[in-house]
Residue, then its C-alpha position, 0 to 999 in steps of 0.5 A: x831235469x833229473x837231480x845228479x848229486x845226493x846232497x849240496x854242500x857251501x864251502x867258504x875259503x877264507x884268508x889275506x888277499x894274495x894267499x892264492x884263493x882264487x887259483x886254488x879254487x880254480x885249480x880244484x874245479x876246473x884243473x886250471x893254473x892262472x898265472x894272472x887273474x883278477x882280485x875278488x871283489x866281495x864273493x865270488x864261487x865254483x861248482x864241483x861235483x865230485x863222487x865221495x864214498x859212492x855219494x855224488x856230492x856238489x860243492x859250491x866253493x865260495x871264493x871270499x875277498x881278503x880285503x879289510x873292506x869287503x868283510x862285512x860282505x863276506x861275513x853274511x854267508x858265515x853262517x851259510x857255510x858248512x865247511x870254511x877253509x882258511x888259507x895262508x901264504x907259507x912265504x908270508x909271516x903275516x898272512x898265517x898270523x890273520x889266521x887268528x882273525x879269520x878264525x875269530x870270525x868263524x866261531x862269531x858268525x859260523x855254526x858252531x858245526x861248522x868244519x873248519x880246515x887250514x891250508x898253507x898255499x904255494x907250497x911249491x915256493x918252500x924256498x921263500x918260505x917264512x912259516x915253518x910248516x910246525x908251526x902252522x901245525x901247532x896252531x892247527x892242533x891247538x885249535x883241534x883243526x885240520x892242517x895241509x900245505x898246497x899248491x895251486x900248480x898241483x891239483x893232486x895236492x887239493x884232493x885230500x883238504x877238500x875230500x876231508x872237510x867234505x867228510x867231516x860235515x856228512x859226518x857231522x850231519x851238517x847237511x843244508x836242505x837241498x834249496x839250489x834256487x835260493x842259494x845260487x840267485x843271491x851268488x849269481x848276483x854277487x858274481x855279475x857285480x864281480x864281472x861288471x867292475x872287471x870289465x869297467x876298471x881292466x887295471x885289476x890284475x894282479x899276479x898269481x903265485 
């Protein structure tokens, strides 16, 4: 079977639970909304060809859990990751000050060429808002990363954070070979526990901003 894209590249998206990861990725690869859906449990991903500057491009867009106990899963595929998005809750002071965290994370397990980018999600509640979007700004800017605020009700809004960091590794040349097989047998796996614990334990479901 033909190959139709020109080059593979991982993208991890990092953050508290309840940031909106899941409805993000969802969002961007399949231009769907869901209002409820079920908590990551370790990793889960999404695949995406997109056409870049002429180049077809697949992505596997790595879905990472928040919770303090699954770190130490997530943290194996850091250095696996071309890209990682890190992804706060504008109406949560907490959760952009994790950033700190998952940012430490990616400079400890990561490569150091790996692109990074900072999304403040649910911009659509900018009501509820408790981070000023100068400040995530400036933390963004001290840290020489980029900086966006979404919303996962607006797939247009998704466009530009993933066409950049997408950018910023062709760039860089942070290209993996192209070994799919590989790659995608380890997720599968992961993402078939994640389907398994969902249809054991129905109470899972939470409620997506």
């Amino acid at each position: 079977m033909a190959k139709r894209y020109d080059t593979l590249l991982r993208l991890m998206l990092v953050g508290d639970t309840g940031v909106g990861k899941t409805c993000l990725i969802n969002q961007y690869a399949f231009n769907e909304f869901l209002e409820n859906h079920t908590t990551t449990v370790g990793v889960d991903f999404r695949m995406k060809v997109i056409n870049l500057d002429g180049k077809n491009v697949k992505l596997q867009i790595w879905d990472t859990a928040g919770q303090e106990r699954f770190e130490a899963i997530t943290k194996q595929y850091y250095s696996r990751a071309q890209g990682c998005i890190l992804v706060y809750d504008i109406c949560s002071r907490s959760s952009f000050e994790s950033l700190a965290k998952w940012l430490i994370y990616v400079k400890q397990y990561a490569k150091d060429s790996t692109s990074v980018v900072v999304v403040g999600n649910k911009s659509d509640l900018s009501m509820k808002r408790q981070v000023p979007t100068a400040t995530a700004k400036q933390f963004a800017d001290e840290n020489n990363i980029r900086f966006y605020e979404t919303s996962a009700k607006d797939a247009l809004s998704l466009i530009k954070p993933f066409e950049d960091i997408c950018r910023d590794i062709l760039r860089a040349g942070n290209e993996p070979p192209l070994s799919p097989a590989i790659t995608t047998s380890k997720i599968d796996l992961t993402a078939s526990v994640n389907n398994s614990q969902e249809k054991r334990d129905p109470a899972r479901q939470t409620k997506c901003c």
